[in-house]
C-alpha positions as CSV (number, residue, x, y, z in Angstrom):
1,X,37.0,159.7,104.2
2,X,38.2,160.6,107.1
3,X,40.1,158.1,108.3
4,X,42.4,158.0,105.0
5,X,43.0,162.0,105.5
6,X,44.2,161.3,109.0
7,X,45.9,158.2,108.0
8,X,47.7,160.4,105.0
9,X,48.8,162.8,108.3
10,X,49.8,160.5,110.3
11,X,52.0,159.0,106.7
12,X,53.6,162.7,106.1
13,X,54.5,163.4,110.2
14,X,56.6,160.0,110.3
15,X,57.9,160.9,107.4
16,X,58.9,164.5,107.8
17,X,60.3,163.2,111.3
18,X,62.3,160.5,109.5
19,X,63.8,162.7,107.1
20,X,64.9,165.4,110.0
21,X,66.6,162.6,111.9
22,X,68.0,161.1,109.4
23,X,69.4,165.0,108.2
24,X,70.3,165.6,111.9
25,X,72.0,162.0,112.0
26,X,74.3,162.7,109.0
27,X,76.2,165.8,109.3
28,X,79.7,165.1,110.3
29,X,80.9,167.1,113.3
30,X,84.5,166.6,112.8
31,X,86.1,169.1,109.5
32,X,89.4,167.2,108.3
33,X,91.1,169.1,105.5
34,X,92.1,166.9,103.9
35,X,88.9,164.9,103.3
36,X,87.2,168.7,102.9
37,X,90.0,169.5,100.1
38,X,89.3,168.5,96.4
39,X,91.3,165.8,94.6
40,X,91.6,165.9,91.3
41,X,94.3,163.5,89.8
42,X,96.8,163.5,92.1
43,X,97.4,167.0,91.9
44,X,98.2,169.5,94.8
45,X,94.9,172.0,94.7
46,X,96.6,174.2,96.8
47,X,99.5,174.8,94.2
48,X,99.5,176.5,91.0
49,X,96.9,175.3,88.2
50,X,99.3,176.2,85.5
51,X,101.3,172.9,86.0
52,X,102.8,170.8,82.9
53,X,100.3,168.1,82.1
54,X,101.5,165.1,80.3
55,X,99.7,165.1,76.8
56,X,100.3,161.2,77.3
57,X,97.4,160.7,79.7
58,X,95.0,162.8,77.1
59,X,95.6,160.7,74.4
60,X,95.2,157.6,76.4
61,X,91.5,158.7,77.1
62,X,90.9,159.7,73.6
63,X,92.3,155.9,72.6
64,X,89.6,154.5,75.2
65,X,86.8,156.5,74.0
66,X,87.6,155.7,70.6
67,X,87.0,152.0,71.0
68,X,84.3,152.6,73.8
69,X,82.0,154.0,71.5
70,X,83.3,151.2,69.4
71,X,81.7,148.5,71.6
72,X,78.4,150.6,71.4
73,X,78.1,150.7,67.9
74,X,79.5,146.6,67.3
75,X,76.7,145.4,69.8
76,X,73.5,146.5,67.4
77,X,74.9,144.9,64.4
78,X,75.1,141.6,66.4
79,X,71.3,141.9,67.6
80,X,70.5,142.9,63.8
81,X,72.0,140.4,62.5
82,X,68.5,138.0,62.5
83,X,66.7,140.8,60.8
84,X,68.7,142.4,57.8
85,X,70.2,141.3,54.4
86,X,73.4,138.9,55.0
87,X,75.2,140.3,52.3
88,X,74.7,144.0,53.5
89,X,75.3,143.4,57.2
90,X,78.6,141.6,56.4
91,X,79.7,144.1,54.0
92,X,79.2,147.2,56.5
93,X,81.0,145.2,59.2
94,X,83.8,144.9,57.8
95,X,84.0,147.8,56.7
96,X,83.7,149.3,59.9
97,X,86.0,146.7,61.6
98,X,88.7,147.4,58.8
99,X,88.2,151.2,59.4
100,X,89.1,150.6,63.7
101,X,91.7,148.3,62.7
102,X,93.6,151.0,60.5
103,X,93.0,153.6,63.1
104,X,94.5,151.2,65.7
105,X,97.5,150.4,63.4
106,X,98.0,154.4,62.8
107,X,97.9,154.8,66.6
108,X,100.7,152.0,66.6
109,X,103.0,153.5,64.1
110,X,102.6,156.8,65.2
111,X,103.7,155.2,69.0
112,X,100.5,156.3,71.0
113,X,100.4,152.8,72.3
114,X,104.0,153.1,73.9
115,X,103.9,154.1,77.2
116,X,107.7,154.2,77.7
117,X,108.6,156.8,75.1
């Protein structure tokens, strides 16, 4: 009984000794400003906020969440696929493929996917 208590001691010290060095080992002594300055995409943080931002780049994000959540939702019909009614599974794929493939042809005519404009 006493040997593991003194063993458990002996665990924590080395332990609380390892964590201080590795805490004393880490700071950095040298402050750059530029590395201790936030970047936030490619803007100047030391200018104003109230900059123009190019709705271009928001609607690009919304486009990749879009068909992100896409790929989440198409890979439990493929591992369902052993386990429901053929008829039923094809049926709501389709559907739901046809319903991304209109959004993505509304998001082409509307010129969301031209990055030139």
């Amino acid at each position: 009984m006493f040997s593991m208590i003194f063993i458990a001691s002996i665990i924590m010290t080395i332990s609380f000794f390892v964590m201080i060095l590795a805490s004393i080992l880490s700071k950095k002594t040298l402050v750059d400003r530029e590395k201790s300055s936030p970047f936030e995409c490619g803007f100047d943080p030391k200018s104003s906020s109230r900059l123009p931002f190019s709705l271009r780049f928001f609607l690009i994000t919304i486009i990749f969440l879009i068909f992100d959540v896409e790929i989440a939702l198409i890979l439990p019909m493929i591992i369902i696929f052993k386990f429901s009614n053929l008829m039923i599974w094809t049926i709501t794929s389709v559907i739901f493929i046809l319903i991304l493939l209109i959004g993505l042809y509304h998001e082409w005519n509307q010129g969301m996917l031209n990055w030139s404009n």
